[in-house]
C-alpha positions in Angstrom: 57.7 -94.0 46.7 58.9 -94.9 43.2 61.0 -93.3 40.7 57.7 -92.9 38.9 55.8 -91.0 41.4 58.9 -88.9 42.0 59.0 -88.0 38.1 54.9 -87.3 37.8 55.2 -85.3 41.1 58.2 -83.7 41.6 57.1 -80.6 39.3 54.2 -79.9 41.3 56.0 -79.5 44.2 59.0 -77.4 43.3 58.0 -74.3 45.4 55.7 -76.6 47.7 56.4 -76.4 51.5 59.5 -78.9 51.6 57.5 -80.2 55.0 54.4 -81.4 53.4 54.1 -84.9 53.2 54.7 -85.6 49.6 57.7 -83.4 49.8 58.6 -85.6 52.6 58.3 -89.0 50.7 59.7 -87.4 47.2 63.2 -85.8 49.1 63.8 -89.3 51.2 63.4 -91.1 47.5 65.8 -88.8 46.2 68.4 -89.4 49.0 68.3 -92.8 48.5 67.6 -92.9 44.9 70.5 -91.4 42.5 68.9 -91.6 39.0 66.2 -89.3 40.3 68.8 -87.0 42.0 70.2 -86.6 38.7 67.0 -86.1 37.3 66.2 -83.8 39.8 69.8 -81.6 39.4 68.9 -81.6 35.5 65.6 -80.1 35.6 66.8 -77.4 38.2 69.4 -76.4 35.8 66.6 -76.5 33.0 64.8 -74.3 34.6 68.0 -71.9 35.8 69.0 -71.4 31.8 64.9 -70.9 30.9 65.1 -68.2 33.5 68.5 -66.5 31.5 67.2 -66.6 28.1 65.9 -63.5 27.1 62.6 -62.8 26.1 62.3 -62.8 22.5 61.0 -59.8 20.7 59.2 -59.8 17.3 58.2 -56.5 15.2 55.1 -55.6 16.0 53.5 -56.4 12.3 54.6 -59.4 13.0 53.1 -60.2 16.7 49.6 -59.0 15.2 49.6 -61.4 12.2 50.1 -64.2 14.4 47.7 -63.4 17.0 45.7 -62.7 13.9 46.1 -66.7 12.4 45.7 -67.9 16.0 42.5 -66.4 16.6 41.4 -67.2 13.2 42.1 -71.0 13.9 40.7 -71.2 17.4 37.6 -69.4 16.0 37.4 -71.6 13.1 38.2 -74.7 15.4 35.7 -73.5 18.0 32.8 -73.4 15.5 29.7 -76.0 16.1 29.5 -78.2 13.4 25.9 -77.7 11.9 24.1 -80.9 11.2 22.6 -81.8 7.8 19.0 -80.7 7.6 16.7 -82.0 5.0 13.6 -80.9 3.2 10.7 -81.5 5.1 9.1 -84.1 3.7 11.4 -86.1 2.6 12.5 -89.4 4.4 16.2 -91.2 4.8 16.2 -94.3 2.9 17.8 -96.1 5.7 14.1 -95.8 7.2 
């Protein structure tokens, strides 16, 4: 396995059965391999100060105008795009 591999994979197995054969292949890389060991202690601690943070809280007038701008984007994004109709009768002059 290469370092690669190890860094497209490795999320996907974090709370994989460490038996599997992937896990298998990615944890004998990382004993042999110590640029992904450190990569692999850094994201562990990543994830270890994500966990302490908080949740942040917002007023509530401001919680609804935001979901009120997102929904107003995706609704606006989300909206079919209506072709250009023409008279009947009339022709394109690319004809």
């Amino acid at each position: 396995m290469k370092c690669e591999d190890v860094y497209l994979h490795i999320c996907d197995h974090l709370d994989e059965d460490i038996t599997s054969p992937r896990c298998r292949m990615i944890r004998e890389h990382l004993d042999a391999c110590p640029n992904c060991q450190a990569y692999l202690d850094s994201l562990k601690k990543t994830i270890t100060l994500y966990k302490a943070i908080p949740e942040p809280s917002i007023p509530a007038q401001t919680h609804k105008e935001l979901f009120k701008a997102i929904s107003v984007l995706t609704t606006h994004r989300q909206s079919p795009v209506k072709p250009n109709k023409r008279s009947k009768g009339t022709t394109s002059r690319h004809s």
